[in-house]
N, C-alpha and C positions, 0 to 999 in steps of 0.2 A: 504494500500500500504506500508505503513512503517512495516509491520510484515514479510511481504514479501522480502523486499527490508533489511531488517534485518537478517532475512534466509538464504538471498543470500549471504552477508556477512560472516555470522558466516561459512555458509559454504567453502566458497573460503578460507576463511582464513584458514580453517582447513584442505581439499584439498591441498592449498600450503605448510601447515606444510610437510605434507607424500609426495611430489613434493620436496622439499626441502633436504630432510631428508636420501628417499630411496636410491638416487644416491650416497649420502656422504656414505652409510653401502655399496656401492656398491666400493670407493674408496674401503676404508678397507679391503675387499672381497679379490681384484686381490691385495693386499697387504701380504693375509695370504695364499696363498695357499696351502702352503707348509707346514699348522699348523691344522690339521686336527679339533682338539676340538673347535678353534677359528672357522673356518670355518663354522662349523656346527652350533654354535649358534647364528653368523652372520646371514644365510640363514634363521635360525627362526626367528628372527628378524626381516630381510625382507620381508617373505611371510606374517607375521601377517598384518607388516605396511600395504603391498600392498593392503592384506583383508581388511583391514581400511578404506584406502584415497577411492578406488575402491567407496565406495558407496556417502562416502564423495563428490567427485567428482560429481557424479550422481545428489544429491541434489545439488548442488552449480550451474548445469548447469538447472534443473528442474527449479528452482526459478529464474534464469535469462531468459529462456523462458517464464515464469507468468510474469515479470516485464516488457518485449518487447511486448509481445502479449496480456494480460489482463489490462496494461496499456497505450497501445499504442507510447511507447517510440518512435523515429527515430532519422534519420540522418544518413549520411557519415558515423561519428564518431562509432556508434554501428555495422554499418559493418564490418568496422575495427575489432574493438571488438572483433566479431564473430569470425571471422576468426584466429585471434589472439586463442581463446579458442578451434579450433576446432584441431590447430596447438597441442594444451596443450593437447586433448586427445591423440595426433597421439604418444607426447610422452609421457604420462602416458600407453599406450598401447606397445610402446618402452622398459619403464623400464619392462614390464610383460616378456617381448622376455627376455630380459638382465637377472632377475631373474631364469626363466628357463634356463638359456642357462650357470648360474653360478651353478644352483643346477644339471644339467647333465654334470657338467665338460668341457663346452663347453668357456670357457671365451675366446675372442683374444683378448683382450685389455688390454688396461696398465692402473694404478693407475694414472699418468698422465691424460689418457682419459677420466675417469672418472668425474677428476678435471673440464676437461672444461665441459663436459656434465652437471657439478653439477650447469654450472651457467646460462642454455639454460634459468630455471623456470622464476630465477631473472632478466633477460635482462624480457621476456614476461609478467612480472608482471609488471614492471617499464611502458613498453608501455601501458596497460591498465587500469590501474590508473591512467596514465597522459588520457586518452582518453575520461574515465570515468567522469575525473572531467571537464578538460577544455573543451568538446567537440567542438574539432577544425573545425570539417567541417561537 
């Protein structure tokens, strides 16, 4: 259990690295519009990350289904949890829109918007690691 429960770890943590990360090149993005060469390397930038976290992601939620269902975890608390993580794919699946929709010249948003979207990860991280550890109910 503990190689498992390690897994899951290393993955989330690496998961929320590209979570973290994408949004902030995505500030930068609606910053440079108007600078073609920035642009373009921004956009590379971003698709790789996305390539990245993408699978990242994937493990991080594989190994937390082994830990709930090969260990028989429960409670309230991992509801929570769940839910909270299914929230995180909706918008890792979000930043994929936002990506396409910067490499087809499609951006409506401000560098502003950005900002606060950069901090949706951090508030959901904060809740599931308070969930994780204390599990309140």
């Amino acid at each position: 259990m503990l190689v498992v429960k390690s897994l899951h770890i290393i993955f989330v943590v690496s998961w929320f690295a590209g979570l973290f990360y994408l949004p902030r090149i995505f500030v930068n993005l609606a910053m440079v519009e108007n600078e073609p060469a920035v642009r373009a390397h921004l956009l590379v930038m971003a698709r790789k990350l996305y390539r990245f976290m993408t699978p990242l992601g994937v493990l991080a939620i594989v190994f937390g289904l082994w830990l709930w269902f090969g260990f028989d975890f429960s409670g309230g608390w991992l509801h929570a949890k769940t839910l909270l993580v299914a929230f995180l794919v909706v918008y890792h699946l979000a930043c994929g829109r936002l990506l396409r929709a910067f490499a087809e010249g499609r951006n409506r948003h401000t560098h502003r918007w950005y900002r606060v979207f950069n901090e949706i990860p951090v508030l959901v991280l904060t809740a599931v690691v308070f969930l994780a550890v204390l599990k309140p109910f």
